[in-house]
C-alpha positions as CSV (number, residue, x, y, z in Angstrom):
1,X,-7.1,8.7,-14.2
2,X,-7.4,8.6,-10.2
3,X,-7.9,5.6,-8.7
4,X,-8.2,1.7,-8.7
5,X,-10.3,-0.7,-6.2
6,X,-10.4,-3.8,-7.7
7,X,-10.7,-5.4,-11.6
8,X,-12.6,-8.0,-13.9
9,X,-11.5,-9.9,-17.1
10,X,-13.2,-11.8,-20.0
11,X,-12.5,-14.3,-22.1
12,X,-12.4,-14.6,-25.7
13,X,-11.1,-16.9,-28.0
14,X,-7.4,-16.8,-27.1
15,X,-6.5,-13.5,-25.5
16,X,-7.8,-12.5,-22.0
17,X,-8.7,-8.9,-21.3
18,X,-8.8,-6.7,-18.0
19,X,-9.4,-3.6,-16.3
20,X,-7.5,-4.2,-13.2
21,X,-11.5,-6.0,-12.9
22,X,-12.5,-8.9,-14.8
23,X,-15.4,-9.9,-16.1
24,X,-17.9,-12.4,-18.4
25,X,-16.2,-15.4,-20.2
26,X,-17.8,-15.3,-23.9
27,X,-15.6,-16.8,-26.4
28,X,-11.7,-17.3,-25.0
29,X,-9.9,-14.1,-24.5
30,X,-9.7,-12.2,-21.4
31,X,-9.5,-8.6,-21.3
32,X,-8.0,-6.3,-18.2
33,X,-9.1,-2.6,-17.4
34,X,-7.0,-0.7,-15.1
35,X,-8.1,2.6,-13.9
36,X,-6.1,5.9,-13.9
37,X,-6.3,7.4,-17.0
38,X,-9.1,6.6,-17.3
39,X,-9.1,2.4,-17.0
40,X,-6.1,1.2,-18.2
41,X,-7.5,-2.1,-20.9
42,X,-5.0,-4.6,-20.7
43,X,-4.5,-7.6,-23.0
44,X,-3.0,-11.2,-22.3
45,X,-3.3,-14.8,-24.1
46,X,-1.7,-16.7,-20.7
47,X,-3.4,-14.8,-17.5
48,X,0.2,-14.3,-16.9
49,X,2.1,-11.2,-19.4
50,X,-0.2,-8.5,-19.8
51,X,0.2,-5.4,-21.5
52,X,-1.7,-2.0,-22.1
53,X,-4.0,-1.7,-25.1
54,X,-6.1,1.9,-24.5
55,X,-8.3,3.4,-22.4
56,X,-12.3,3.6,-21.4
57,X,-12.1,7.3,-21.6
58,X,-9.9,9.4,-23.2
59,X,-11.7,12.8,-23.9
60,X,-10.8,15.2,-21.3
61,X,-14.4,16.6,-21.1
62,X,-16.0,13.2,-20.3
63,X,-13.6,12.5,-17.3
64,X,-14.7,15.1,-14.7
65,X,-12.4,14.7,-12.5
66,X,-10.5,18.6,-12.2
67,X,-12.2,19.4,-9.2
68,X,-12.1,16.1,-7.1
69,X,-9.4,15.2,-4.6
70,X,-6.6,12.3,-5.0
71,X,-8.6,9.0,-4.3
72,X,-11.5,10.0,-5.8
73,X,-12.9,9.3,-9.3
74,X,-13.4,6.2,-10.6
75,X,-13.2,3.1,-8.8
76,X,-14.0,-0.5,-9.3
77,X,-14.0,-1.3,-13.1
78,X,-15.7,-4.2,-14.5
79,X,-15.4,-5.3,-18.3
80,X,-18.0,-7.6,-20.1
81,X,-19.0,-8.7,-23.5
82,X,-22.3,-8.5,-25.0
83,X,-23.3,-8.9,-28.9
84,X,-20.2,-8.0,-30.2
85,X,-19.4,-5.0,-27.9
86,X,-17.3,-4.7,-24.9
87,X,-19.0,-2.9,-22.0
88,X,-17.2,-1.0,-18.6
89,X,-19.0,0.1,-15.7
90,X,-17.5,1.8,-12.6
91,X,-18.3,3.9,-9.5
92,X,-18.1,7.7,-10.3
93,X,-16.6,8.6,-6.9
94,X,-16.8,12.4,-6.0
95,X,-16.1,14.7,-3.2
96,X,-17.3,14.4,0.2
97,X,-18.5,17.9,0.1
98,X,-21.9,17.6,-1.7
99,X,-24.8,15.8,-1.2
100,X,-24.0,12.8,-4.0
101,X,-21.0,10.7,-3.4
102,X,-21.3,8.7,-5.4
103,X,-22.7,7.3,-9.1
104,X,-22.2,4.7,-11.7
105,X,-20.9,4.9,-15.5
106,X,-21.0,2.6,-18.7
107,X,-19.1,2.7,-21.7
108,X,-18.9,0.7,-24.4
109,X,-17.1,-0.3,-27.4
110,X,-17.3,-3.0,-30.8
111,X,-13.0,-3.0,-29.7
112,X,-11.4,-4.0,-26.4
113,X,-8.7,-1.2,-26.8
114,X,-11.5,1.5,-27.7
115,X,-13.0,3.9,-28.5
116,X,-15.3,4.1,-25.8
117,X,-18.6,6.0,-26.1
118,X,-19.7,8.4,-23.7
119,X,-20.1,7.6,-20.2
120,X,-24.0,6.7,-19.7
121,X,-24.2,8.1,-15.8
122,X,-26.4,6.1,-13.9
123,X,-28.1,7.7,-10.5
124,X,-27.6,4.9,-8.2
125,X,-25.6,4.9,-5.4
126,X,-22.9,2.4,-4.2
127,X,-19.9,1.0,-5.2
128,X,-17.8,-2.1,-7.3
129,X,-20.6,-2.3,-10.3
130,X,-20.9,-5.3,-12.5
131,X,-22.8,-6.0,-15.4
132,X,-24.4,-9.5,-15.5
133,X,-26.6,-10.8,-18.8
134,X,-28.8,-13.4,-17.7
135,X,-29.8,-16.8,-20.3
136,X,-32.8,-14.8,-21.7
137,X,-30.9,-11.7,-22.5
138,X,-32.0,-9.8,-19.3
139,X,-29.1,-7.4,-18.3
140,X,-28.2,-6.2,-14.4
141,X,-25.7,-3.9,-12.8
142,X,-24.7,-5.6,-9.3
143,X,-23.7,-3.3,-6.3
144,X,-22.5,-3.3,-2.7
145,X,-24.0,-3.3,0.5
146,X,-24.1,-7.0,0.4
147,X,-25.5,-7.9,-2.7
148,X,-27.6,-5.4,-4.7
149,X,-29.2,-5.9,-8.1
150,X,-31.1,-3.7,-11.0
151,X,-32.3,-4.3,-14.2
152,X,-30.8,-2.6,-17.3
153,X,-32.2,-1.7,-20.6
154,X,-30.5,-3.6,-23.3
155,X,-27.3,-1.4,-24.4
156,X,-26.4,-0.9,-20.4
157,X,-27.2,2.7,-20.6
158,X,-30.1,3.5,-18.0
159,X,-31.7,1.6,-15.1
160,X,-34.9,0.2,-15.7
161,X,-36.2,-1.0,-12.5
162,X,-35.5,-0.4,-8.5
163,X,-32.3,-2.1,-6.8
164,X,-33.3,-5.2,-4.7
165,X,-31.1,-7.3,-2.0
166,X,-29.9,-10.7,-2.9
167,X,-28.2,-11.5,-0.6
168,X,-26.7,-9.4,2.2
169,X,-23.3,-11.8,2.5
170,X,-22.3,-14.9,4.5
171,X,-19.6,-12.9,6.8
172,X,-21.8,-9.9,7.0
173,X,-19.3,-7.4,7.5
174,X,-18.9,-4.8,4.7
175,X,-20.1,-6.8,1.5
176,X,-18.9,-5.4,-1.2
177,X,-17.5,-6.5,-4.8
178,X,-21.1,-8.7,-6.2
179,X,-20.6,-10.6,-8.9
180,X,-22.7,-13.3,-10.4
181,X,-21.5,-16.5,-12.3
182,X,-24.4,-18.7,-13.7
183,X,-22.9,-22.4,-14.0
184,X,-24.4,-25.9,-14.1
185,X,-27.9,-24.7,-13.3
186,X,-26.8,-22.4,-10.2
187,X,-26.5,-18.9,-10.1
188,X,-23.1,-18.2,-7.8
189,X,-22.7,-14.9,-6.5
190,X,-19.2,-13.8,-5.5
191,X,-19.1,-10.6,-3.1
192,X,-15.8,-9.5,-1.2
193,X,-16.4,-9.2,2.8
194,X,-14.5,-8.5,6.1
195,X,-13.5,-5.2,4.9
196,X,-10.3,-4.1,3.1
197,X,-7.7,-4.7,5.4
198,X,-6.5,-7.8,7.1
199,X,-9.9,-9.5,7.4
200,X,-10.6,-9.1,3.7
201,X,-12.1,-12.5,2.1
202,X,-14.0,-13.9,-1.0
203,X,-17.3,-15.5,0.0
204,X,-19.3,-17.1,-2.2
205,X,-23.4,-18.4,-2.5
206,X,-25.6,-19.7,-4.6
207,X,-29.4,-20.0,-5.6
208,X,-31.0,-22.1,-8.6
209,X,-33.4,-18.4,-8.9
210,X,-31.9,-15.2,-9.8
211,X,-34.1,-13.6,-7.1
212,X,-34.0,-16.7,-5.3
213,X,-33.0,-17.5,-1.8
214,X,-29.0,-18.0,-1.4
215,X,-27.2,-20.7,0.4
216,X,-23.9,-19.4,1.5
217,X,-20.8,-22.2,0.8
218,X,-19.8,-24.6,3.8
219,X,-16.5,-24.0,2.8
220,X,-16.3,-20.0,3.0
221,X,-14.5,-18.3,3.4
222,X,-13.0,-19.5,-0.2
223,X,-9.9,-17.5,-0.4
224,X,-8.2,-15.4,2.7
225,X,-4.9,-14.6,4.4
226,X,-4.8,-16.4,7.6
227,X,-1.3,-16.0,8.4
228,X,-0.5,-12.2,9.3
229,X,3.3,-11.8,9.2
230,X,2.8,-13.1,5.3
231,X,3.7,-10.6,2.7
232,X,0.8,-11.1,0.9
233,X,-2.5,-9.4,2.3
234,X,-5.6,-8.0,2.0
235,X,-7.0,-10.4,-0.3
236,X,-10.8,-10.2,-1.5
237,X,-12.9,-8.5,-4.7
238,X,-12.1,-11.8,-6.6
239,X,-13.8,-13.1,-9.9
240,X,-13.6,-16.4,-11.4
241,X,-12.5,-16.8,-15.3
242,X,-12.5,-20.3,-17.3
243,X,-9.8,-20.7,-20.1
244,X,-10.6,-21.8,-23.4
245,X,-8.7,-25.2,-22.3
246,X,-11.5,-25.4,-19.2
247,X,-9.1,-24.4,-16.2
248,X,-10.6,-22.4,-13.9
249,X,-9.2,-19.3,-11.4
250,X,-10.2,-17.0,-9.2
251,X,-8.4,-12.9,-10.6
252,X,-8.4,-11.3,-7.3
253,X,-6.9,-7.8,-5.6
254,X,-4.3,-7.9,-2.7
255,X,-1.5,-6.0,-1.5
256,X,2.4,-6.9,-0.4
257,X,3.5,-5.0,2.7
258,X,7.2,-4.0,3.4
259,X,8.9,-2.1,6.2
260,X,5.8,-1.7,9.2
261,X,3.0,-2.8,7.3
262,X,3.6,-0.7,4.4
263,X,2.0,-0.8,1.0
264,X,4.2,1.1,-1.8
265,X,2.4,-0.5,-4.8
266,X,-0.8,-0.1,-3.8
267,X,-3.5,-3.0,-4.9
268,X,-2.4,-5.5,-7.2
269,X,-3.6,-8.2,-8.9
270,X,-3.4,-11.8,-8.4
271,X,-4.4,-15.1,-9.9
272,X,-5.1,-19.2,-8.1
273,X,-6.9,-21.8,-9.7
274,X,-10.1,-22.4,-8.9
275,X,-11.9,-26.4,-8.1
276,X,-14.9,-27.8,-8.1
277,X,-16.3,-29.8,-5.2
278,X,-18.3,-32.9,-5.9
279,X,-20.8,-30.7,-4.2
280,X,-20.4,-28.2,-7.1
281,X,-19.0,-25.4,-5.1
282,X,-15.7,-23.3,-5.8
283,X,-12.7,-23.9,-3.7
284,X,-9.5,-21.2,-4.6
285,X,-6.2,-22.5,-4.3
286,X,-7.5,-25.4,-2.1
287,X,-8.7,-23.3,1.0
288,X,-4.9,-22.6,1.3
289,X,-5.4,-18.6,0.7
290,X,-2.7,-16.9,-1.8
291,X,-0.1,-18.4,-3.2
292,X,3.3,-17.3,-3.2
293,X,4.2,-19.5,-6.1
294,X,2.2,-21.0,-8.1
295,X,1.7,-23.2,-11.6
296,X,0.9,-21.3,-14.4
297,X,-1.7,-22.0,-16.6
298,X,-2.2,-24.1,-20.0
299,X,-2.0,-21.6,-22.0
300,X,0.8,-20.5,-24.7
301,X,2.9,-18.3,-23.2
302,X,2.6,-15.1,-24.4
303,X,5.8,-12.5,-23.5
304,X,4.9,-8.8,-25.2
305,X,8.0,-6.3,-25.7
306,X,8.9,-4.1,-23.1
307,X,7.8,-0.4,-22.6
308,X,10.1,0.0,-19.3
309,X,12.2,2.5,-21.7
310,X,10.5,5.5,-23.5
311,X,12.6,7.9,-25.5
312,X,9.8,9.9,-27.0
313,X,10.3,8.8,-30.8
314,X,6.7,8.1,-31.1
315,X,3.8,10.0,-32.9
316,X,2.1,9.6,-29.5
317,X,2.9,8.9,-25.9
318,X,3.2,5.4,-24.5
319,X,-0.1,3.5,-22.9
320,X,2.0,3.0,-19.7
321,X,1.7,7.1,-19.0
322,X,-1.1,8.5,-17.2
323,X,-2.0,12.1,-15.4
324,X,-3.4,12.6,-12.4
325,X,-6.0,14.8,-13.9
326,X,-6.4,15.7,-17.7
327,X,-3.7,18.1,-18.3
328,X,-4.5,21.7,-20.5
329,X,-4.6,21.7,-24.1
330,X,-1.0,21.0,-25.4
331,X,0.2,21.0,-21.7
332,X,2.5,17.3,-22.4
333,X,3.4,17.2,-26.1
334,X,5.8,15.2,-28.4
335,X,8.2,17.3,-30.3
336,X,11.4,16.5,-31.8
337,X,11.8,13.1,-29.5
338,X,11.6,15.4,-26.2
339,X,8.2,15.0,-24.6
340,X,7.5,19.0,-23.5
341,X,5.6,19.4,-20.5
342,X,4.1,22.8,-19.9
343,X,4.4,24.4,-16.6
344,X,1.3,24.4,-14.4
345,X,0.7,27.6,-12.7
346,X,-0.3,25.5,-9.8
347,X,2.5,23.5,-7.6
348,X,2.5,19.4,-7.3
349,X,0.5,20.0,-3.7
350,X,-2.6,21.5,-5.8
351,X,-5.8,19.6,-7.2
352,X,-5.4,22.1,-10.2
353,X,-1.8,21.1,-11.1
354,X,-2.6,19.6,-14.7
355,X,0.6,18.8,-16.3
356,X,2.3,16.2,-14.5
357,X,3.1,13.1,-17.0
358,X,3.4,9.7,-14.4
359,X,3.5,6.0,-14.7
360,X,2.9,3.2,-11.9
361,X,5.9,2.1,-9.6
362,X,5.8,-1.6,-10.8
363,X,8.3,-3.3,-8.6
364,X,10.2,-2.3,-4.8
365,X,13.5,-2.4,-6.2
366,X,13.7,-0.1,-9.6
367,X,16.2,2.6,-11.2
368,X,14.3,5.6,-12.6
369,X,16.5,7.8,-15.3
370,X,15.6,10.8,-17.0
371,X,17.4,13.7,-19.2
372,X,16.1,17.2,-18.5
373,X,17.4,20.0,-20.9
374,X,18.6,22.5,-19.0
375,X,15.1,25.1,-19.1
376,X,15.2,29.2,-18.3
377,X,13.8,29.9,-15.0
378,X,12.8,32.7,-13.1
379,X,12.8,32.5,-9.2
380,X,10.1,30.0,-7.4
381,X,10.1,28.1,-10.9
382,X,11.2,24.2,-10.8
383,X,11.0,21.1,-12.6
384,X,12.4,18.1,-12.8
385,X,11.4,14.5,-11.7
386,X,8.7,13.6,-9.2
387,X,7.8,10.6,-6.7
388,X,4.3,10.7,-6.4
389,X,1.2,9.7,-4.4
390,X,-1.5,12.6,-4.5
391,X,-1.2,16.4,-4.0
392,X,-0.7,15.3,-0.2
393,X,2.1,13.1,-0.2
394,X,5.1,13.1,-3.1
395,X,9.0,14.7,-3.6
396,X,10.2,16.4,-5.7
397,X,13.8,16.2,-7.6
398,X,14.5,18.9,-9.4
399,X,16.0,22.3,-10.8
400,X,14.9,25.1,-8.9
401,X,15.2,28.7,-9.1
402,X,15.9,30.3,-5.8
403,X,13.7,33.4,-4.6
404,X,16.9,35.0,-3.4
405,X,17.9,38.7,-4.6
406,X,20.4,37.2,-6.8
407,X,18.7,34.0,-7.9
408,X,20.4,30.8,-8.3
409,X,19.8,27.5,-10.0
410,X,20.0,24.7,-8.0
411,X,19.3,21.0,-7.9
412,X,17.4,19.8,-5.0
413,X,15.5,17.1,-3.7
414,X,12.3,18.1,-1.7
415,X,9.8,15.5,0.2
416,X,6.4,17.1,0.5
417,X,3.7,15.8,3.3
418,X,1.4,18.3,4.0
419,X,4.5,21.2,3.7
420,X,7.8,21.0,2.0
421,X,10.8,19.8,3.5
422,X,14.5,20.5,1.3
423,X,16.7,17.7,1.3
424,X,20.4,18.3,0.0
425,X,21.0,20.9,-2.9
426,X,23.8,21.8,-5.3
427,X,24.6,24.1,-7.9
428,X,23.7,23.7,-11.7
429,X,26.7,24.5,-13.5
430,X,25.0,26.9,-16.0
431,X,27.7,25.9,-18.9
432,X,25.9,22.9,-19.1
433,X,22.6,22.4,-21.0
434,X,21.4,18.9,-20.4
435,X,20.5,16.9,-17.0
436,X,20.8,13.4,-16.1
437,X,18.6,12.4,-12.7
438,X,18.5,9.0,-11.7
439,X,16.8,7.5,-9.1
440,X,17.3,4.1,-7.2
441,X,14.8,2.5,-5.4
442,X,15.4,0.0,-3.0
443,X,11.9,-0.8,-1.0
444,X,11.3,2.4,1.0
445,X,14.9,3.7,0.3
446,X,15.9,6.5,-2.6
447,X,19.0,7.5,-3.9
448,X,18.9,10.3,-5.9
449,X,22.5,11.0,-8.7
450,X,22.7,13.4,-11.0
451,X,25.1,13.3,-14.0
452,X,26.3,16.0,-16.9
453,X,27.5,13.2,-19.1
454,X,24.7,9.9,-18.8
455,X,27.9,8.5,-17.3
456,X,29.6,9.8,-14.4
457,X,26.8,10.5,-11.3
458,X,27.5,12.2,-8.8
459,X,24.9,11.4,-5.4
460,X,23.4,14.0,-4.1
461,X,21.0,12.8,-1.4
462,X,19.4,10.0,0.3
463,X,16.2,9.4,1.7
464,X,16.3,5.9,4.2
465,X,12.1,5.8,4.5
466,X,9.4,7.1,1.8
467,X,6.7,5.8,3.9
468,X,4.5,8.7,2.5
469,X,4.2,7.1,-0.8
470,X,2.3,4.2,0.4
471,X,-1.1,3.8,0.7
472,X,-0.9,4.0,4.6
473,X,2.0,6.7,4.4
474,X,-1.2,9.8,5.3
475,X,-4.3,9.5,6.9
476,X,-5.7,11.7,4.3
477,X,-8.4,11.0,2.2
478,X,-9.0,7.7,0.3
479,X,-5.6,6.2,-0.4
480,X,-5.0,2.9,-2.2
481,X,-3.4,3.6,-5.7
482,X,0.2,2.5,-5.3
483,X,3.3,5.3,-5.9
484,X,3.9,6.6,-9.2
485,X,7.2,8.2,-10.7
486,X,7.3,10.7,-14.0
487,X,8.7,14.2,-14.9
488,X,6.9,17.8,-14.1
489,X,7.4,21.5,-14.4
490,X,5.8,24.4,-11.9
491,X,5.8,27.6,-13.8
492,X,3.8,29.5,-11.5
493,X,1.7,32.5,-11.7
494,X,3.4,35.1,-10.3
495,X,6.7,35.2,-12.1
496,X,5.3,38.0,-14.9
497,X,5.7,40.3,-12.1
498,X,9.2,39.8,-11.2
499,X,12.5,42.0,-12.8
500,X,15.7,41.4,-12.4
501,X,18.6,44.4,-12.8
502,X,18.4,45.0,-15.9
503,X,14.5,45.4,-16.0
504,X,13.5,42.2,-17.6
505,X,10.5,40.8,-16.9
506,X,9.8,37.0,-16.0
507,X,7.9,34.8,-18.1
508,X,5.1,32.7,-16.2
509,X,5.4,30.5,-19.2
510,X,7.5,27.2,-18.8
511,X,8.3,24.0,-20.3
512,X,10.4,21.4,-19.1
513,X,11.5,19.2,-22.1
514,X,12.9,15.6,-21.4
515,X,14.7,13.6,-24.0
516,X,14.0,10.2,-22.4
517,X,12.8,8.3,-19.7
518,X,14.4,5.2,-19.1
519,X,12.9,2.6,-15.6
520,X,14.8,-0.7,-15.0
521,X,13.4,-3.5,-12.7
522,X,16.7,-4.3,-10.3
């Protein structure tokens, strides 16, 4: 449900799993988590096609996240396998206001796709946990500031000794991302360093004793961007997999800037083989940094069905949605193929707006189409379609009530950053009771139509630069979650008090009810 740092994957017999982390190797499948809602679990059987599967947490009461800003939340997942159950940590991440900033969490599960258990909250601060289970069963939670290790009791669910250094990094700048692979004898230890922008690199060391001294690789830094006008940057947080065929690579975070350094899908994933030196060391993508292009592995290939298109038949919502925050009881709900989203009393620029139903922006050129049914509203009421980043930074594209004398319905596009800002506006033709709004995408450029029929659009506005929905588009907070696009509804909580000439009273309840939602890679 908030926000994504980095990702590890196991393997098990023949599918791979992830959590937008990756992590342990135990049998041949590799898993995927990806946070925001909360860790999304993907599935793949070629490290290539993934696709959702469930979620670490999916009671509202276990999240704790109503009260903390965009950014914060969980960050860093790491997925592992141990006796038959699947195990997640991540960094808790709250508010800068207290006194704790931040903590770490394990759940666990006998399925990849869930149900989790509980978070077990661990008082340890630090960030980009990972569980590592030694030869002789002996289980550890890894941390940042260079490399720092505990011991854990058995099912992963309290610490059970003091945190120790094991190694501070071979960069020494901002080590971060430990993880430990124990191969041939050595133990390796992977850690992320350089920082998160341009300088970002994987490092890696090695020691034949857990607790023994490290000796950093002659040939670090093993994977980095050298070349800064390359769309590809920010590489680092990597963790090395094996396939069930013995291939090796290194699953790794990075971002693709556009326009003036710009990065609209925040951090993604990517994947280079991995050697081995004669030496024994692991070289990625042979010390050329990421690829552009690259073989895919030996695996089957494995293409899973398309969710891009979601017309709300379902008993439930798709995996590929996601809230910002957990929404109020029945505030999104499936009814007679519309999904119905209940209107928050709080606007999009609130921490307390619940109801807003999103999914990731997956690509820089996309169409985004939606059918609203016309709702009731009472002046200062909207809903509609959103563009979003955070409370801080999003837009709006939507039917609106005007707070004029004699109110009016219009359709309007509206770019919030830090304060509202109306685009171009028309009148709704009240004779009508459905909506079409489309969006088009084209890198930092939107085109918003609207259409009666599904046929005929008419364009109402465009907007030439959306920098604000990347993660350097506000020097606000902790950004680095990618855009997202999805449907709302603002109800309010003033309309009750409003009456219009023939003394009727508004209703501060609101639901805007879409028919489908439809988004096309162009």
């Amino acid at each position: 449900m908030q926000s994504t740092h980095s990702y590890t994957e196991i393997q098990l017999e023949q599918d791979f799993i992830q959590t937008r982390l990756l992590s342990g190797w135990e049998m041949n499948i590799i898993w995927l988590i990806r946070l925001l809602c909360i860790f999304h679990v993907y599935l793949s059987k070629d490290l290539v096609h993934w696709k959702i599967i469930g979620y670490a947490i999916t009671e509202p009461s276990w999240a704790a996240l109503d009260e903390l800003e965009g950014g914060r939340g969980y960050w860093a997942p790491d997925i592992s396998y141990y006796k038959g159950r699947f195990y997640i940590t991540a960094t808790y991440r709250l508010n800068d206001d207290g006194t704790v900033y931040r903590k770490q969490i394990v759940v666990s599960s006998d399925k990849p796709e869930g149900p989790y258990s509980k978070p077990a909250i661990i008082d340890e601060d630090g960030i980009d946990p990972s569980i590592f289970t030694d030869d002789d069963g002996r289980r550890y939670i890894l941390l940042n500031r260079g490399a720092r290790i505990f011991p854990l009791s058995e099912d992963a669910s309290r610490k059970t000794g003091e945190a120790q250094l094991l190694y501070y990094g071979d960069y020494k700048r901002a080590p971060e991302g430990p993880h430990l692979l124990k191969k041939d004898g050595y133990y390796y230890l992977f850690e992320a360093e350089g920082g998160t922008g341009p300088g970002h690199r994987i490092t890696v060391s090695r020691s034949r004793e857990l607790m023994g001294r490290y000796t950093p690789c002659p040939y670090n830094p093993i994977m980095r961007q050298n070349d800064e006008g390359a769309i590809i940057q920010r590489c680092g947080h990597g963790k090395p997999v094996q396939t069930q065929n013995g291939e090796w690579y290194m699953v790794y975070l990075c971002g693709r800037k556009i326009g003036d350094g710009y990065s609209i899908l925040g951090r993604e994933t990517a994947l280079d083989p991995i050697e081995w030196t004669e030496d024994g060391w692991p070289i990625v993508n042979r010390l050329n940094g990421p690829s552009t292009l690259q073989i895919k592995p030996d695996l089957p290939e494995t293409i899973w069905e398309s969710s891009f298109d979601d017309d709300f038949d379902g008993s439930s919502l798709s995996y590929d949605w996601t809230f910002p925050r957990a929404p109020e009881p029945n505030g999104v709900t499936l009814d007679n193929s519309y999904v119905r989203i209940k209107g928050s009393r709080k606007d999009l620029n609130s921490m307390h707006a619940r109801n807003i139903l999103l999914r990731r922006q997956q690509d820089f050129k996309f169409e985004a189409v939606c059918k609203l049914k016309l709702p009731k509203l009472y002046p200062g009421q909207d809903a509609g379609m959103t563009c979003y980043y955070d409370e801080n930074t999003f837009l709006k594209f939507g039917v609106f009530a005007t707070q004029e004398e004699q109110s009016r319905n219009i359709l309007k596009v509206t770019e919030y950053v830090d304060g509202y800002k109306d685009g171009n506006s028309v009148e709704i033709d009240l004779s009508r009771s459905e909506l079409w709004l489309k969006v088009e995408t084209n890198y930092l450029k939107r085109t918003f139509s609207f259409s009666y029929d599904g046929e005929n659009y008419t364009k109402l506005d465009v907007l030439e630069n959306v920098y604000y929905l990347c993660d350097e588009g506000l020097k606000k907070g902790k950004r680095f979650t990618g855009a997202m696009l999805g449907m709302y509804a603002y109800a309010g909580d003033f309309v009750s008090g409003y009456s219009d000439g023939a003394k009727d009273h508004g209703d501060d309840m609101l639901y805007g009810e879409f028919d489908f939602f439809n988004y096309k890679p162009l």
